[in-house]
py3Dmol code that shows the C-alpha trace and the ligand (Angstrom):
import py3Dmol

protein = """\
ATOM      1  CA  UNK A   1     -57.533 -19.326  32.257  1.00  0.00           C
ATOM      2  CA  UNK A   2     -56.424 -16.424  30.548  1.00  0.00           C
ATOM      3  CA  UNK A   3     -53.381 -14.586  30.767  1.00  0.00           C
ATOM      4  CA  UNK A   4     -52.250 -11.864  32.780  1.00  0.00           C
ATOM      5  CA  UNK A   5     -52.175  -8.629  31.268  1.00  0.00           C
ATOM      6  CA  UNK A   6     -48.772  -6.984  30.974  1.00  0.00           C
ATOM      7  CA  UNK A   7     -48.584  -4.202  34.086  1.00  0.00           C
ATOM      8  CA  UNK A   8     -45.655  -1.370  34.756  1.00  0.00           C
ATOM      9  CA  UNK A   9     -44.844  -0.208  38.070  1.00  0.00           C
ATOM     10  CA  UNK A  10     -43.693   2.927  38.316  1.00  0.00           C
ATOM     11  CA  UNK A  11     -41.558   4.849  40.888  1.00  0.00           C
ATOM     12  CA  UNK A  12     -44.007   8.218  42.060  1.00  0.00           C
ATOM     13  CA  UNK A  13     -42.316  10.843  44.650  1.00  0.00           C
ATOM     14  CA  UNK A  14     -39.266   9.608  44.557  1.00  0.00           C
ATOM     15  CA  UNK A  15     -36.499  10.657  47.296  1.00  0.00           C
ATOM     16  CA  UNK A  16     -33.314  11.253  45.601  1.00  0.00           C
ATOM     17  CA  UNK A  17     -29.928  10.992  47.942  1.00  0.00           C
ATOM     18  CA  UNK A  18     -26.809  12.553  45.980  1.00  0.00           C
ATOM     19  CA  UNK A  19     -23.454  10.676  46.658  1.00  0.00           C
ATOM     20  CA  UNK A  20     -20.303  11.515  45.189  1.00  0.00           C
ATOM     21  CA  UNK A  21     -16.881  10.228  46.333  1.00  0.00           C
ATOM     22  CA  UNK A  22     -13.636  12.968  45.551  1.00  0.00           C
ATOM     23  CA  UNK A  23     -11.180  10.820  47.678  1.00  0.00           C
ATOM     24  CA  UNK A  24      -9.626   9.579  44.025  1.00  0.00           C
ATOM     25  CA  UNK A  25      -9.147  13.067  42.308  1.00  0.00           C
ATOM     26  CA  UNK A  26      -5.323  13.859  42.089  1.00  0.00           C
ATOM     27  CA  UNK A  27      -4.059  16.054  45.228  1.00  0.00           C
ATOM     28  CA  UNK A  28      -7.509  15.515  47.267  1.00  0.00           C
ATOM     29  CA  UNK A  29      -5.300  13.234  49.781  1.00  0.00           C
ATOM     30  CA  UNK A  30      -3.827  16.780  50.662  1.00  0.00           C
ATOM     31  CA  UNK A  31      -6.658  18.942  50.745  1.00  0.00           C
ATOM     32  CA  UNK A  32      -8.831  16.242  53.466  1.00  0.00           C
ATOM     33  CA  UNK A  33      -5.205  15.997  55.848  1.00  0.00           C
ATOM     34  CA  UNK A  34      -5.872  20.078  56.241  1.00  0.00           C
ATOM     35  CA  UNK A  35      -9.512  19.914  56.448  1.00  0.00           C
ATOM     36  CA  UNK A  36      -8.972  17.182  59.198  1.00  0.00           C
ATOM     37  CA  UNK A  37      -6.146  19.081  60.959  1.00  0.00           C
ATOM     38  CA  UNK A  38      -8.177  22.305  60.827  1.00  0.00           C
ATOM     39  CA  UNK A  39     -11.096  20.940  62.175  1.00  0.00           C
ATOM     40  CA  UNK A  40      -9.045  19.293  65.125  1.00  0.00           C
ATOM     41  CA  UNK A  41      -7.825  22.806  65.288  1.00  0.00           C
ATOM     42  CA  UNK A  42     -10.390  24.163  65.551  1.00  0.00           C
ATOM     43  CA  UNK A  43     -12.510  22.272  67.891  1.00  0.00           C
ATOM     44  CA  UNK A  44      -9.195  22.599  70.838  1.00  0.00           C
ATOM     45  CA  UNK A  45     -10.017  26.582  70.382  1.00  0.00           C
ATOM     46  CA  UNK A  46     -13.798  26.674  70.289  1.00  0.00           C
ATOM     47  CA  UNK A  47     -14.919  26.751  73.822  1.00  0.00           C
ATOM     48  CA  UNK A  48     -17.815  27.793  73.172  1.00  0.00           C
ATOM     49  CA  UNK A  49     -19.004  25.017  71.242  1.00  0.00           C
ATOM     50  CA  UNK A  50     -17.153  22.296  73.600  1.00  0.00           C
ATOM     51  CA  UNK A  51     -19.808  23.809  76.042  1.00  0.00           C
ATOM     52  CA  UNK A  52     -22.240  23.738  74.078  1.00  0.00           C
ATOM     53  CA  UNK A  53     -21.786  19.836  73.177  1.00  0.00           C
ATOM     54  CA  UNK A  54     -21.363  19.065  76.643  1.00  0.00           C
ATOM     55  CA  UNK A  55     -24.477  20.831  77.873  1.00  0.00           C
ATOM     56  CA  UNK A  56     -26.121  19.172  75.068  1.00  0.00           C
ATOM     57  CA  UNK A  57     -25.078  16.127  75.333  1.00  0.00           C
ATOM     58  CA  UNK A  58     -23.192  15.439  72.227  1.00  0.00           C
ATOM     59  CA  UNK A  59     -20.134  12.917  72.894  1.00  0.00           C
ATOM     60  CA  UNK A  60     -17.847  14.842  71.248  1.00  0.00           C
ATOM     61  CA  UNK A  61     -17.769  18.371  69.866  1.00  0.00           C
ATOM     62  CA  UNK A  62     -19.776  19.973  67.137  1.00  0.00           C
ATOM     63  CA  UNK A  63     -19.280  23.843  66.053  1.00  0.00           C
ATOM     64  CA  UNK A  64     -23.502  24.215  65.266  1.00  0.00           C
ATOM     65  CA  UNK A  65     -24.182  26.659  67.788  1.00  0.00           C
ATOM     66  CA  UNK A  66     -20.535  28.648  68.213  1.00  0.00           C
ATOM     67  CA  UNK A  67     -19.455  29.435  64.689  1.00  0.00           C
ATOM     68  CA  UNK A  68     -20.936  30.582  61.658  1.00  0.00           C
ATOM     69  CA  UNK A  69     -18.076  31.818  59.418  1.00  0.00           C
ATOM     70  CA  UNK A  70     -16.365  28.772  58.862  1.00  0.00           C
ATOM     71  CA  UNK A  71     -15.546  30.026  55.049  1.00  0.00           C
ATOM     72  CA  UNK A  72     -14.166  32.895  56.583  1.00  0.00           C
ATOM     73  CA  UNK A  73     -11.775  31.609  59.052  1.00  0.00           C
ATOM     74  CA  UNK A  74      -9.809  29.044  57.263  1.00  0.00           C
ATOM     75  CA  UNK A  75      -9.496  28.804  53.504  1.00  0.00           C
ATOM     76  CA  UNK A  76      -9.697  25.147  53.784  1.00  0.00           C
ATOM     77  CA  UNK A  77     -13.254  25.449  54.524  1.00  0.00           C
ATOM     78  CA  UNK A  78     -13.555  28.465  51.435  1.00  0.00           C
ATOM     79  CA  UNK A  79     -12.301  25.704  49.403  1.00  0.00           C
ATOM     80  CA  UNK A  80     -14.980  23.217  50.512  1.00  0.00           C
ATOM     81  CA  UNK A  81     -17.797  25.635  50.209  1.00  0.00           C
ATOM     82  CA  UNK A  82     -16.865  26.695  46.538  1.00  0.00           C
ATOM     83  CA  UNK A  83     -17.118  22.581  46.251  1.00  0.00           C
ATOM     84  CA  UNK A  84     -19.991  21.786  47.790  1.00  0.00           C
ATOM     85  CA  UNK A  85     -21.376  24.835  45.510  1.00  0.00           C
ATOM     86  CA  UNK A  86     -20.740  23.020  42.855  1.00  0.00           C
ATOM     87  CA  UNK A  87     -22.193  20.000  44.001  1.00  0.00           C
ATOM     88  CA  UNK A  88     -25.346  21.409  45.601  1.00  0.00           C
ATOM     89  CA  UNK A  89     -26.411  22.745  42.175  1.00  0.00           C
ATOM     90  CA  UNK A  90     -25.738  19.913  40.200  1.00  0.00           C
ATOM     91  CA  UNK A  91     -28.269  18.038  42.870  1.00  0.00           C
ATOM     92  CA  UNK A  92     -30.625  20.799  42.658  1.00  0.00           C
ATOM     93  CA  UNK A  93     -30.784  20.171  38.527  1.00  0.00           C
ATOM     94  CA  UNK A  94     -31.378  16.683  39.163  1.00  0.00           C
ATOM     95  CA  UNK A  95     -34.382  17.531  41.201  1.00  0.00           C
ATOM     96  CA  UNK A  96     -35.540  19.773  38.646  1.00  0.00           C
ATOM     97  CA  UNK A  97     -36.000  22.885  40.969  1.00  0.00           C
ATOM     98  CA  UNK A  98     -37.322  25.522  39.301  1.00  0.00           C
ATOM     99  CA  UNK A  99     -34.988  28.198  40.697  1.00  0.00           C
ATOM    100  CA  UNK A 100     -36.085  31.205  38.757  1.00  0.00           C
ATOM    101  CA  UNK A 101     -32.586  31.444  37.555  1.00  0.00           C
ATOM    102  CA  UNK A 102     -31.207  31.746  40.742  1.00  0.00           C
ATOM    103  CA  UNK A 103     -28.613  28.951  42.884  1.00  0.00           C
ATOM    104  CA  UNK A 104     -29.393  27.778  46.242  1.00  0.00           C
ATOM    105  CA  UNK A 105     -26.878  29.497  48.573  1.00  0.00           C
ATOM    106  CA  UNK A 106     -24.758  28.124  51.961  1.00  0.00           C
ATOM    107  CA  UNK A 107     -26.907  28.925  54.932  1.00  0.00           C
ATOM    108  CA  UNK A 108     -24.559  27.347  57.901  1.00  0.00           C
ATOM    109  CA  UNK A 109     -21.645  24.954  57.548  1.00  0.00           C
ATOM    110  CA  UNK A 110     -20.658  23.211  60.660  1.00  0.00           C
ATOM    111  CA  UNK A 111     -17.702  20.833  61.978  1.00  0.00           C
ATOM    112  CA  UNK A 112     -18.931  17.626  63.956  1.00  0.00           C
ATOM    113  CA  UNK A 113     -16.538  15.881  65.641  1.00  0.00           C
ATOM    114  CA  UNK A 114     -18.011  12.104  66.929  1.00  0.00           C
ATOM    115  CA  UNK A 115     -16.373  10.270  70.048  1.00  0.00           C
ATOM    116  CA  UNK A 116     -16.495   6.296  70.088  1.00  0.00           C
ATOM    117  CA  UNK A 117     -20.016   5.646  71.248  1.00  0.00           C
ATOM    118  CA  UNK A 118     -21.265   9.258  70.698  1.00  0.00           C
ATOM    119  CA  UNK A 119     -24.241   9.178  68.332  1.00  0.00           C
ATOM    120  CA  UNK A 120     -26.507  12.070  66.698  1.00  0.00           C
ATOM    121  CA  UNK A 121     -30.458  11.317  67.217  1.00  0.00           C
ATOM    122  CA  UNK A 122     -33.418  11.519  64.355  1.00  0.00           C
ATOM    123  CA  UNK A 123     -33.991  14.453  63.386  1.00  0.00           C
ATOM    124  CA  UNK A 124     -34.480  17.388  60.011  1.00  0.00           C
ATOM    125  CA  UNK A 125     -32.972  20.340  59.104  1.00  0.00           C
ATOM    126  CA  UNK A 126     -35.706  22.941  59.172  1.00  0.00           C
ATOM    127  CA  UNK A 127     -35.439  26.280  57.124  1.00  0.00           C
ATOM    128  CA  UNK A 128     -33.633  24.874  54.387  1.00  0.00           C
ATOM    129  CA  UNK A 129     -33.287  22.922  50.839  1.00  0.00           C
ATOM    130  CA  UNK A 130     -31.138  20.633  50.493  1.00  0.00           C
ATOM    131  CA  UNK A 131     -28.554  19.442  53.598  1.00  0.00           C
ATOM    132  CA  UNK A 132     -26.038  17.328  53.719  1.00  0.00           C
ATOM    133  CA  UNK A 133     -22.671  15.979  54.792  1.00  0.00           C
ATOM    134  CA  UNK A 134     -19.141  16.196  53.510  1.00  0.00           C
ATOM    135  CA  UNK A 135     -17.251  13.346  55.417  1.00  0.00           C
ATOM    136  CA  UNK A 136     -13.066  14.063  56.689  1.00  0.00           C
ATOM    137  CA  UNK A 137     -12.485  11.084  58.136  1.00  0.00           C
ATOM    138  CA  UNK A 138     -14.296   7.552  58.563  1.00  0.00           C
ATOM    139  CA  UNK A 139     -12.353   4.948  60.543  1.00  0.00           C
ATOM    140  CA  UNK A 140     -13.283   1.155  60.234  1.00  0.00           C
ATOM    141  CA  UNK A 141     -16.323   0.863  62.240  1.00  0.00           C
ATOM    142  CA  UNK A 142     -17.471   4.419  62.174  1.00  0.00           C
ATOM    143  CA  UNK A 143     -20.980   5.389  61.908  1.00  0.00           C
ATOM    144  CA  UNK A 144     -22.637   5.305  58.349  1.00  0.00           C
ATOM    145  CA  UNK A 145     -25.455   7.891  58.235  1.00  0.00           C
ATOM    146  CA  UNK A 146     -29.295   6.374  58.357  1.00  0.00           C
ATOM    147  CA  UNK A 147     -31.987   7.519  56.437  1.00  0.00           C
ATOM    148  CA  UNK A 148     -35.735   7.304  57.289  1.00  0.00           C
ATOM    149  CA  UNK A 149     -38.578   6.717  55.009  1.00  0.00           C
ATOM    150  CA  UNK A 150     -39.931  10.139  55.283  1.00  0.00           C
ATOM    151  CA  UNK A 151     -43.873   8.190  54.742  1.00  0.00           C
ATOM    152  CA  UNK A 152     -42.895   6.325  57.715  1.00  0.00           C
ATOM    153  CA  UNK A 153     -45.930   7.956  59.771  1.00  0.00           C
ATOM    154  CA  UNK A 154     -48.275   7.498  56.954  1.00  0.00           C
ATOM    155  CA  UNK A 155     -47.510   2.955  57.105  1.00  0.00           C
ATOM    156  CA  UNK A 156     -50.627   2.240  59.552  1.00  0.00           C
ATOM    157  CA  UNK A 157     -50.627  -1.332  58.292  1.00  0.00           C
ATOM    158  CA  UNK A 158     -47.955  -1.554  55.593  1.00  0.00           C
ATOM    159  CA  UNK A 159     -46.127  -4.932  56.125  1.00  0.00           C
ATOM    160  CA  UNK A 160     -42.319  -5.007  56.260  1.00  0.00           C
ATOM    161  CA  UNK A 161     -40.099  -4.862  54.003  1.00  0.00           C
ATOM    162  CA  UNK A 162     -37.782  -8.042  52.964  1.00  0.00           C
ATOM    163  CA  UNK A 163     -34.255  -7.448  54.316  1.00  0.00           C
ATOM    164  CA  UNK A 164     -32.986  -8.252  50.782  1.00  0.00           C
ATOM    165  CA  UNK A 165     -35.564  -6.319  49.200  1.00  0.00           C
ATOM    166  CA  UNK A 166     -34.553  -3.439  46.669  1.00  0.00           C
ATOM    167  CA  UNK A 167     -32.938  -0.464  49.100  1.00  0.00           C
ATOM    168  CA  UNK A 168     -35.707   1.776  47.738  1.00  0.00           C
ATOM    169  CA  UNK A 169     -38.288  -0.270  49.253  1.00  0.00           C
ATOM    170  CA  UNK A 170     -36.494  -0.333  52.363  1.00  0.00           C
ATOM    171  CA  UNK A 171     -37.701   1.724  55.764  1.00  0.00           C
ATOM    172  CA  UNK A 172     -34.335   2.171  56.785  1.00  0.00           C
ATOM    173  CA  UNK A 173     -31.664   2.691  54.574  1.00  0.00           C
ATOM    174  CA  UNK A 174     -27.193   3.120  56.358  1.00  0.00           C
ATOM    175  CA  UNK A 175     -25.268   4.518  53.676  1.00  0.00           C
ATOM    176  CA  UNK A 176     -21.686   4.001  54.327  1.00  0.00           C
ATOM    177  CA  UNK A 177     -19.532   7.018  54.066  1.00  0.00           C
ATOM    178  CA  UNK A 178     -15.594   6.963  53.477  1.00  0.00           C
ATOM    179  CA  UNK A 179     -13.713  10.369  53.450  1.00  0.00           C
ATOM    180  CA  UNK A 180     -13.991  12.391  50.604  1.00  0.00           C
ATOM    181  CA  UNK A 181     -17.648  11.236  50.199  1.00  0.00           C
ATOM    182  CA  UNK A 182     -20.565  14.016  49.689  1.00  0.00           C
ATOM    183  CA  UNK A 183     -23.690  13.305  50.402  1.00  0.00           C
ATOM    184  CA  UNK A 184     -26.919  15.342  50.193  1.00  0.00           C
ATOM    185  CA  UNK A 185     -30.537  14.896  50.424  1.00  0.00           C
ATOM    186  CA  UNK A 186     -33.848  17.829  50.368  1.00  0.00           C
ATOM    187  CA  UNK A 187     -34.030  18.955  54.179  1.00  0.00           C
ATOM    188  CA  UNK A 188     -36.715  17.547  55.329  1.00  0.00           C
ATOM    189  CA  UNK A 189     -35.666  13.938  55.437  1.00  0.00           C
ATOM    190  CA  UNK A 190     -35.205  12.646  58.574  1.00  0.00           C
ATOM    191  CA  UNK A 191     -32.056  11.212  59.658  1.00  0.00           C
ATOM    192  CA  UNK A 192     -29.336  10.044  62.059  1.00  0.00           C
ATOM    193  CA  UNK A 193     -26.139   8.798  63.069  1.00  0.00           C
ATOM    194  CA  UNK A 194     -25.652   5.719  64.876  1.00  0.00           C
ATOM    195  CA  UNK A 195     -23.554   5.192  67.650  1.00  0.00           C
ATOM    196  CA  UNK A 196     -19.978   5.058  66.581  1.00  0.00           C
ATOM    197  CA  UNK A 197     -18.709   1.989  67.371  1.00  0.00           C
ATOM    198  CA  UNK A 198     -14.811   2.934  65.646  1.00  0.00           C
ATOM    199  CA  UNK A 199     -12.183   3.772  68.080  1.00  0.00           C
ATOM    200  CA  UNK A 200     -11.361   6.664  66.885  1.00  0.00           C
ATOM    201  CA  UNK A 201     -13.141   9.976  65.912  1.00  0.00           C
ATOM    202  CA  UNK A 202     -15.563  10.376  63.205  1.00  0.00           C
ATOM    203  CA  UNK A 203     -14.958  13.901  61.474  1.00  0.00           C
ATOM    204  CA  UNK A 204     -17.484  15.441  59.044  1.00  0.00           C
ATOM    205  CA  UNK A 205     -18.505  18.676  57.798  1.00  0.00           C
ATOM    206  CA  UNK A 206     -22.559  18.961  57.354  1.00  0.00           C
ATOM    207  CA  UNK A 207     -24.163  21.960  56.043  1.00  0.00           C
ATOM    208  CA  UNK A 208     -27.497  23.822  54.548  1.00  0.00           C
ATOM    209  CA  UNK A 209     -28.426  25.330  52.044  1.00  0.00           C
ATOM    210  CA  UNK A 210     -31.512  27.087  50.659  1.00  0.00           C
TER     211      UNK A 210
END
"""
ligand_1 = """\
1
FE2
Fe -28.343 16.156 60.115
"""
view = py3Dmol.view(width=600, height=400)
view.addModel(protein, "pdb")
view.setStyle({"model": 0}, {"cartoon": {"style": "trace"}})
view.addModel(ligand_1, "xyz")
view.setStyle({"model": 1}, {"stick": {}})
view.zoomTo()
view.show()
């Protein structure tokens, strides 16, 4: 019999997810006790956008459809921006956008505040790049954040996956946040936050840009 000829696989289309942790860079401790108390702040004010998650059904409050000057009104939130600045191009060069010279620039920035048991359903950020999430505070047993195969609709017949398969061959992938994480991911993949089964609140920041 003969032998089998050497073969390569090779990842095509690749989706990239950018993580990077800050919680360990010296004073950071400081700068996530304001963002947290701003946010906290901010939600008590914002009736608007407690109405807004009630009508909506959001346990909890989120500042989506009530504020769009975040940057503006705290400089907390400046200072997160000119970070996530940073970051956000640094993803975009991994991607290899061809910007034309140009950076991809904050379209919305938004405070989500999750009760125990609230959740945030499938779903995409239309209109935009790259999304993601910058996370205040994660309390043991808080949500991680759930990504979706975005060929999911395309696997007619495709077996699944072994559970302790590689995680890029999984369907569903959790990625566990802890504060201070970034994450960010190209706008069109889908996906969602499971119910929050912490005590407490789970406080992030999420944001587009394009
Ligand atoms: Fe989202």
């Amino acid at each position: 019999m003969t032998k089998t000829a050497p073969a390569t696989v090779s990842p095509l289309f690749v989706t990239e997810l950018y993580r990077a942790d800050l919680a360990t860079q010296p004073g950071f401790e400081d700068f996530l006790a304001e963002l947290d108390d701003t946010c906290r702040a901010i939600a008590d004010e914002d009736e608007a956008g407690q109405t807004w998650s009630q009508t909506k059904g959001y346990l909890g409050y989120t500042s989506y459809a009530s504020l769009n000057d975040l940057p503006a009104r705290a400089s907390v939130f400046a200072d997160l921006k000119a970070m996530l600045d940073t970051h956000v191009a640094a993803f975009a060069e991994k991607l290899d956008f061809d910007l034309h010279g140009q950076k991809l620039k904050l379209n919305s920035l938004w405070i989500n505040i999750l009760e125990p048991m609230g959740h945030h359903s499938s779903h995409i950020h239309p209109h935009s790049v790259v999304s993601g999430t910058f996370y205040v505070s994660i309390p043991e047993g808080a949500s991680a954040l759930r990504l979706e195969d975005p060929r999911l609709g395309f696997m007619m017949n495709a077996p699944l996956r072994k559970a302790n398969g590689r995680s890029e061959h999984q369907t569903f992938v959790n990625v566990t946040p802890q504060a201070g994480t970034v994450l960010l991911w190209e706008s069109w993949l889908r996906h969602e936050v499971p119910i929050n089964l912490s005590d407490d609140v789970r406080i992030s920041v999420s944001f587009n840009y394009g």
